[in-house]
Structure formats: structure tokens, C-alpha cells
MIPAZA-29610 format. One record per residue (C-alpha): x, y, z. Coordinates in steps of 0.25 Angstrom, whole numbers, plus 2048, in hexadecimal, padded with zeros to 3 digits. Layout:
XYZ
...
***
This chain:
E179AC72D
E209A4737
E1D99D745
E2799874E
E2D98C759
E33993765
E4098D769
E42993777
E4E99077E
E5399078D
E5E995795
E659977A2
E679A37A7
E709A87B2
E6D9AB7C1
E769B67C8
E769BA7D7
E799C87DB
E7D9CF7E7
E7A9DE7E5
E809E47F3
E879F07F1
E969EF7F4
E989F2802
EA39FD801
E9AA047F5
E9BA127F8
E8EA167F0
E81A187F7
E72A177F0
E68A217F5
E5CA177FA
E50A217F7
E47A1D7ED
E41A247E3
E35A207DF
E2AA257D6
E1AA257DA
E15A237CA
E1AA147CC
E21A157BE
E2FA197B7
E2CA1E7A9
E39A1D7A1
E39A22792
E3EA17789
E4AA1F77D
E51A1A76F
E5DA17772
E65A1A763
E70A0F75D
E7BA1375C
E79A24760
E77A2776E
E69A28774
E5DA33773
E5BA34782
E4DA37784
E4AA3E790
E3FA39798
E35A407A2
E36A3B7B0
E33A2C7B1
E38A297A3
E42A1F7A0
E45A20792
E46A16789
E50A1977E
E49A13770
E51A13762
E4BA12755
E53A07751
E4E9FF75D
E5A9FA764
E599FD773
E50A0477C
E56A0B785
E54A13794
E58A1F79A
E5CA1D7A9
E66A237B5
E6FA1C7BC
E75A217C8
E77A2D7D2
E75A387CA
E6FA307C0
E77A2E7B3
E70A2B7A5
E6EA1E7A0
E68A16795
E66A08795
E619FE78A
E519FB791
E529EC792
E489E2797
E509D5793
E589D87A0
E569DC7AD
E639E37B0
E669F27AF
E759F87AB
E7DA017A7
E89A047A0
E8D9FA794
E9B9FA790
E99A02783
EA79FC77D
EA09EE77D
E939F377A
E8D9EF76B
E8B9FE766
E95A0576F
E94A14769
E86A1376E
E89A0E77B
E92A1977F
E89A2277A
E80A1E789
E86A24796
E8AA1A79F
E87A1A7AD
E92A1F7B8
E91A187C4
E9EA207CA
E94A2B7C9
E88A277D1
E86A287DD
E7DA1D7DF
E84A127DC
E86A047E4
E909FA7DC
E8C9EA7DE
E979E07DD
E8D9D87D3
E919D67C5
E889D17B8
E8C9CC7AB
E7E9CD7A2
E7C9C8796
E739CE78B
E6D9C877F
E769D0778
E839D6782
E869D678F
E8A9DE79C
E939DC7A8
E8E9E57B4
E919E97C2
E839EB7CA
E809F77D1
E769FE7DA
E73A0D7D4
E66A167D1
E5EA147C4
E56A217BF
E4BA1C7B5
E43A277B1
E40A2F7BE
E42A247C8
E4FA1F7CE
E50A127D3
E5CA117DD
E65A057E1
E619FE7D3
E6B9F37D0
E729F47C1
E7E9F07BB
E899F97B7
E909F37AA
E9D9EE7AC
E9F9E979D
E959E7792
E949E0785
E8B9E5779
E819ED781
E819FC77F
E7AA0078A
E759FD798
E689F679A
E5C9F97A3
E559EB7A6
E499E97A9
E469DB7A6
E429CF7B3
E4E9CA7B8
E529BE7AD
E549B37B7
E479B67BD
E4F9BB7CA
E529C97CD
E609CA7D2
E609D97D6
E559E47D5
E549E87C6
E4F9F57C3
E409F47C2
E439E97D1
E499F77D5
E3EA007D1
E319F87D7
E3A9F57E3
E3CA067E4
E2FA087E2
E32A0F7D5
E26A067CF
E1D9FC7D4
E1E9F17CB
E2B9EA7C4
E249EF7B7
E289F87AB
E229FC79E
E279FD78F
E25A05784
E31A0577A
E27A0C76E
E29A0C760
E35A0B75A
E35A19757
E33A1F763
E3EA2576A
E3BA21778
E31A1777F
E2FA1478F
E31A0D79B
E29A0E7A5
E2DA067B4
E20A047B9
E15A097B2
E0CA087A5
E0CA1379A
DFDA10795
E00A1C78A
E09A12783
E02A0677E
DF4A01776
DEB9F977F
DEC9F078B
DFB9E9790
DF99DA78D
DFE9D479B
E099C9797
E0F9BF7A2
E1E9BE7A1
E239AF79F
E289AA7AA
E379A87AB
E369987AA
E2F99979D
E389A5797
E419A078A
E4F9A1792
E479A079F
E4C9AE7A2
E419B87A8
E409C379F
E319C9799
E2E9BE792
E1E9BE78C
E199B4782
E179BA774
E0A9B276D
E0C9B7760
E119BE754
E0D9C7747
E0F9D273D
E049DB739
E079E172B
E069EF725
DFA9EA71D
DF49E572A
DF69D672B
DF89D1739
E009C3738
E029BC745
E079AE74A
E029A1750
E029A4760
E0E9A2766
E159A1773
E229AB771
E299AE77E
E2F9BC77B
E369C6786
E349D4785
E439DB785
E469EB782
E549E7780
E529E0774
E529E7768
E4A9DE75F
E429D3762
E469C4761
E3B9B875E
E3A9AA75C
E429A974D
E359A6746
E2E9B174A
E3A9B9745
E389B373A
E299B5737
E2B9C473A
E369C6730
E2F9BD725
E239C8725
E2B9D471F
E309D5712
E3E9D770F
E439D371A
E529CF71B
E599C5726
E669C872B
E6D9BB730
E789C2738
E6C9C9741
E609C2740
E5A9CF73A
E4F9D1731
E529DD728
E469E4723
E419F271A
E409FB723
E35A0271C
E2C9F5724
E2D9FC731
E24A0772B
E199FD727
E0C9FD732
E0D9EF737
E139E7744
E1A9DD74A
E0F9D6754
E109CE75F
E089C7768
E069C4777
DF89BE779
DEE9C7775
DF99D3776
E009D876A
E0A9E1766
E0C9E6758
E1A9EA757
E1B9F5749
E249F273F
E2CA00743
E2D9F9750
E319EB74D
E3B9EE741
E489F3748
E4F9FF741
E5E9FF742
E67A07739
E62A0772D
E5B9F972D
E4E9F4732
E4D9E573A
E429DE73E
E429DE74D
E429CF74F
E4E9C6751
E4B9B5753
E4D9B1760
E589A675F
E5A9A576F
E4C9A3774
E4A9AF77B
E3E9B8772
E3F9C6774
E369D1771
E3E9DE771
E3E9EB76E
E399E8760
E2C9E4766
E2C9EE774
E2A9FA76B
E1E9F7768
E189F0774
E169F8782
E1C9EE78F
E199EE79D
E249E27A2
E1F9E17B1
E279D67B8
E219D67C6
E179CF7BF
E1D9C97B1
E159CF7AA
E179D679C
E0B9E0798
E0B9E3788
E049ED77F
E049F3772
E10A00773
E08A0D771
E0AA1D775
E01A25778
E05A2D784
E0AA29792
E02A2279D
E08A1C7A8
E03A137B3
E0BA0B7BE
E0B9FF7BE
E079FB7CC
E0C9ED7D4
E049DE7D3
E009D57C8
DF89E07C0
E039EB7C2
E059EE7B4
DF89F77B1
DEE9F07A7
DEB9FF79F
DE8A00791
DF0A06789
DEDA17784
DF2A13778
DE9A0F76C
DECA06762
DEBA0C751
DE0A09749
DE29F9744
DE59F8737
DDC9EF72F
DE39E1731
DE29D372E
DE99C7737
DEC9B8736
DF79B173D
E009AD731
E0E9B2739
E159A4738
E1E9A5743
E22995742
E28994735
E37996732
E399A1728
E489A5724
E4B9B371E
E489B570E
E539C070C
E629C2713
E669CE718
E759D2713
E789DE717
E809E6723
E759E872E
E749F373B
E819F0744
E859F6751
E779F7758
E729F3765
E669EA766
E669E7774
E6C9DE77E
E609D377E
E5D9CE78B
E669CA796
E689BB795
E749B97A3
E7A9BE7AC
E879BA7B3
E8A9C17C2
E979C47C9
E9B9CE7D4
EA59D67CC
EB19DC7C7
EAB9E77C9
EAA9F47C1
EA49FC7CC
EA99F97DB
EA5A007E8
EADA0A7E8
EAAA0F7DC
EB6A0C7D5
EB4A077C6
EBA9F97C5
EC09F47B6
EB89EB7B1
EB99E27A7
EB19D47A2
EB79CA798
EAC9C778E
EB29B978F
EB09B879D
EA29BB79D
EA09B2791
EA59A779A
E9C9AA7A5
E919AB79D
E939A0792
E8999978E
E7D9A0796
E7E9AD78C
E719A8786
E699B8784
E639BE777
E6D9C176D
E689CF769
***
């Protein structure tokens, strides 16, 4: 049905120093004991995070980190502690970015009832505390965040990490809540110890590795795992796929860029249509809601349901909802490696109305996001930039550590076995090159005040202060003129509009 030119585009990013001594007159002290755990893993359970009403909190055995999941699909979401004693915390599970903060300003926040329905962290409450003089302005695809850096304790599931540089919000724009990133630093340099630098550095796993399992759509919690390799969750053998280097990335940004090779659909009645070969670069990002491809293959993928119904002022494709109850799947291809994203999976359901989980990629950055990760298991290892890929299945838990070296990430098939194939019949008839416009106009009022996720960092812009938390532990005022920023930014404000 369509194939496709990709137009792919590049971009400068920004370089920052940062000097992340602790004031010298900080009155707070960090306990240097370690904690570490002899499994050489961190389970962390994955939760739904429900838009607009505040979230199911799932609790999780020792070693879980939840991963909050809602059946409209907007967000994924984990359960962590911050400071001394620990305090609460969710934050949106982002791998587009690599840093970890708290507390958006709700008052500026896109959907600010259910922002304020998170706790926030305290810092005048933890004793573990130590303030830096560094300050950050990042900007998101969608949003952005003004934060102060500071050292304090991180509890993910039943390890603690200690001294872990985050950011503590000073102001926020149109992000809801704080973000746990996990993503390779996006200039390709680290410029302080993020948390999974933190976590091999203490010893609290071997490898700068972690595994995700988001699971269906319908599922109220999935898992992420630092370290280790749930074999009870996926169908056969994890196909071994290099990351692009930075040089050859879209944007030139170091993110978890594989290349796709291909596209299809298989029909309820059983007939697998795919495209030409291809060679898609496409990054793998938890913090964005739907996926966005090269326009053509949007295209190509709206073209093959009846019915549907194009919404100019999104860039949605409205369908009947009764499609996401059809067997059949979205599929797509990395060498010899497939994953078939159901129906269910791929449609997003949001108040009242179903969405094909798509959006065109007018910026030249593809992105597979959540639309896709729920039905594909994912190890990211980035000591050695690799992603490892399989089929999403669950049938009971298996862990295994990942160890250290080239062959870290443990080569074990799979528990899980795949359903009886249906009888099926193929060709490669998915034309992904041919422009196709819509046949019918949506004119309706669609879903409104939702959250889709921030995208992908795209700058950053340093400073050393104002401060909102100095040494003393006295809280400054704080306040940033959206038209400064703007001016110090400008032109290099270049991420996914989400």
C-alpha cells in the first residue's frame, strides 16, 4: 500500500559544563556506606498511571520498582524514594532522556489537577541532602524544566543508591511530573554520574543495562528491571541489535537509535502485508505516548482501516473502536526479528475515542514509543550499545543478571511460547512510497486536557543559579521569565513536538 523517501535532518545541540561540588558551607552530611545487593539486579514493577484521577499504587515485593501503566496509554510511570527517610515518588519512566527530577510546578503543568494529585518531594525534610550551585534549563519535545542539582539517596525497589546527582525543579512548563531517565547522555558525554553510572559504579549491578516490559495495554503493571533479564517474559531468543552510533543518528544526538527494516499488517482473516526493505532509523523512547514515523508510513498504516477519519488540528487518525477487538497486528521488522504489535496494543484509547498510535515524523527524529514497547520485551545495554529485542510474553518470572563484557546481556530463550499460527498468507504489497491523503475529515470536538509525554530532551542551557535551595537550607524565591529562556534558548529548541 505506500512506500516512502526519508528526509532526515540534522541539528546542533548544546554542550554544558558542570561543577558538582557541594557548597562548602552545606551543613548536610551523606552517610558513605553502600548498599548493595548480591542478585546483581533491581526489579522494579512497572504501574498505570490514570489521566486525570490520581494513581493505583501497586505495591511491589522487594526489588520491584513499579511501572505505573493506564489503559489509555499515556505515560508509564515509577515508584521511587527520595531522600532520608525516604519520601514517595513517581516519576514519568523516560528513555529520551538521561536526567532524573522531581517536582514540576503543577500551576504550569498541562493537566494540573493531576499533577497535584503526586506528592512532591521535601528536601527541608531529608537529611541526606547536599545542594550544588548548578542550575539546568531542559527542554523536552513537549515542555520544559528549570532545576537546581543536588546529591541525595534514591530507593528503587530495594536498593538505595547514595550520593545520586538529580535535579530538584525550580519551575516547569507542561510536564506533570518528574522524570526518571534513563537514556545515554544525548551529547554522547556524560556530564555527571546518572543513575544507572551510579548504580554499576556502587556495585548495585554489574552492567549499565536494564530490561523492559511495559505488557499489554491492559495490564495494570509491567517491569523494570536494572540488571538482569526476566526470561518468563518473552517468546523466543533476544535478537542482538547495535545502536547507531552518534555520527550517524538523525539529530546526531546519542540516544537508542536501531534501524527498523521494515513494516506490515496482518489481518484478522490472516494476511500478512509487508513493505519493500527499508532502512528506518527509529529510537526507542518510554516517554513518548504514540509512535512517530516517516509520513508515508503513517500514511500506509492509516490507509489499511476502513473508516478511518483524519483530524488536521492533531494529526490524528480516528477509528471504530470495535478494530481493537479484531485478532491482527501492527508488525515490524529489524532484520530477521519481528514484533507484532495487536491491534489493542497499537490503537490508543482516550476518553471515549480510539487513535491509531502513529503520528508522521515531520522533524526527522522516528520514534518507536509506547505504542510499540507494549508489545516488544527490551534489554537497552549501553556499556556495550547494544539493544536486545523479543516478542513481549508472560509466563512467570525468571531472572538472570546480566554479568559485565561484550556478551553481558545473557543470550536465554525465552519460557514463553508463541500461540498456534493461524493459517496465513503473505506478499509485500505495503507500499510505503506513495503519497496517500486522507478520504474522510474528522469534524468533531476530540479528547482534550491529557498528557502524552514530554518526547525526548532536545537542549540543555547551564547556569550556577538563582537558587531555590542554598547551603543553609534556606528556600530561596525563585522565579524564570519564560521570555528569558526563550532568548537563551532561541533557535536551538529543535525536540519532538509531542
Amino acid at each position: 500500500m505506500i512506500p516512502l523517501r526519508f528526509l532526515l535532518s540534522a541539528a546542533p545541540v548544546l554542550a554544558s559544563a558542570h561543577d558538582f561540588s557541594a557548597p562548602p558551607d552545606s551543613s548536610r552530611q551523606q552517610n558513605p556506606s553502600l548498599e548493595t545487593r548480591g542478585e546483581g539486579f533491581i526489579r522494579s514493577p512497572l504501574n498505570v498511571l490514570p489521566n486525570p484521577a490520581p494513581p493505583k499504587l501497586i505495591r511491589g515485593r522487594q526489588n520491584e520498582v513499579a511501572i505505573e501503566n493506564q489503559f489509555t496509554g499515556t505515560r508509564y510511570g515509577v515508584d521511587i524514594e527520595v531522600g532520608t527517610p525516604g519520601q514517595k515518588l513517581t516519576l514519568v519512566l523516560d528513555t529520551g532522556s538521561p536526567d532524573t527530577w522531581v517536582n514540576p510546578t503543577c500551576d504550569t503543568a498541562n493537566v494540573p489537577d493531576d499533577c497535584r494529585s503526586f506528592p512532591v518531594y521535601d528536601w527541608s525534610k531529608s537529611s541526606s541532602l547536599n545542594a550544588t550551585r548548578v542550575t539546568d534549563i531542559l527542554v523536552y519535545g513537549k515542555g520544559n524544566a528549570t532545576i537546581q542539582y543536588v546529591r541525595e539517596s534514591v530507593k528503587l525497589g530495594g536498593a538505595t543508591v547514595r550520593n545520586q546527582v538529580i535535579g530538584v525543579a525550580l519551575e516547569s512548563h507542561d510536564i506533570p511530573l518528574g522524570i526518571l531517565g534513563l537514556s545515554p547522555p544525548i551529547r554522547g558525554v556524560n556530564e555527571y554520574p546518572y543513575i544507572l553510572d551510579t548504580m554499576k559504579d556502587q556495585k548495585l549491578i554489574n552492567s549499565r543495562a536494564f530490561s523492559m516490559d511495559l505488557r499489554t495495554v491492559d495490564s495494570p503493571e509491567g517491569a523494570l528491571i536494572f540488571g538482569g533479564v526476566d526470561t518468563g517474559k518473552y517468546i523466543g531468543s533476544l535478537a542482538k541489535l547495535p545502536m547507531l552510533p552518534q555520527n550517524q543518528t538523525p539529530r546526531g544526538a546519542d540516544r537508542y537509535y536501531v534501524t527498523m527494516s521494515g513494516v506490515g499488517l496482518t489481518y484478522p482473516d490472516g494476511l500478512v502485508e509487508r513493505s519493500q526493505e527499508l532502512e528506518v532509523p527509529v529510537f526507542l523512547d518510554s516517554g513518548g505516548t504514540l509512535s512517530r514515523l516517516p509520513r508515508r508510513i503513517y500514511q500506509a498504516f492509516a490507509s489499511s482501516f476502513a473508516d478511518t477519519q483524519y483530524d488536521p488540528s492533531t494529526g490524528f487518525y480516528f477509528l471504530d473502536c470495535n478494530v481493537a477487538d479484531l485478532e491482527g497486528s501492527i508488525d515490524f521488522y529489524f532484520g530477521d526479528k519481528v514484533i507484532n504489535v495487536p491491534f489493542n496494543d497499537f490503537i490508543w484509547h482516550v476518553q471515549g475515542y480510539c487513535v491509531l498510535g502513529v503520528l508522521p515524523d515531520d522533524d526527522g527524529e522516528p520514534v518507536l514509543g509506547d505504542t510499540f514497547l507494549r508489545a516488544a520485551y527490551v534489554v537497552f545495554d549501553q556499556d556495550n550499545r547494544n539493544l536486545h529485542l523479543a516478542q513481549a510474553a508472560n509466563c512467570g518470572s525468571n531472572i538472570i543478571a546480566i554479568s559485565t563484557g561484550p556478551d553481558a546481556v545473557p543470550s536465554a530463550t525465552g519460557r514463553c511460547t508463541a500461540p498456534p499460527p493461524r493459517p496465513t498468507s503473505g506478499n509485500n504489497n505495503l507500499d510505503v512510497t506513495a503519497e496517500r491523503g486522507p478520504t474522510a475529515t474528522f469534524t468533531g470536538v476530540g479528547p482534550t486536557g491529557i498528557d502524552i509525554g514530554p518526547g525526548p530532551v532536545a537542549t540543555r542551557v547551564s547556569g550556577t543559579g538563582p537558587l531555590g535551595i542554598n547551603p543553609t537550607g534556606q528556600s530561596k524565591a525563585y522565579s524564570l521569565k519564560i521570555d528569558v529562556w526563550k532568548a537563551v534558548v532561541g533557535a536551538l529548541v529543535v525536540g519532538l513536538i509531542m
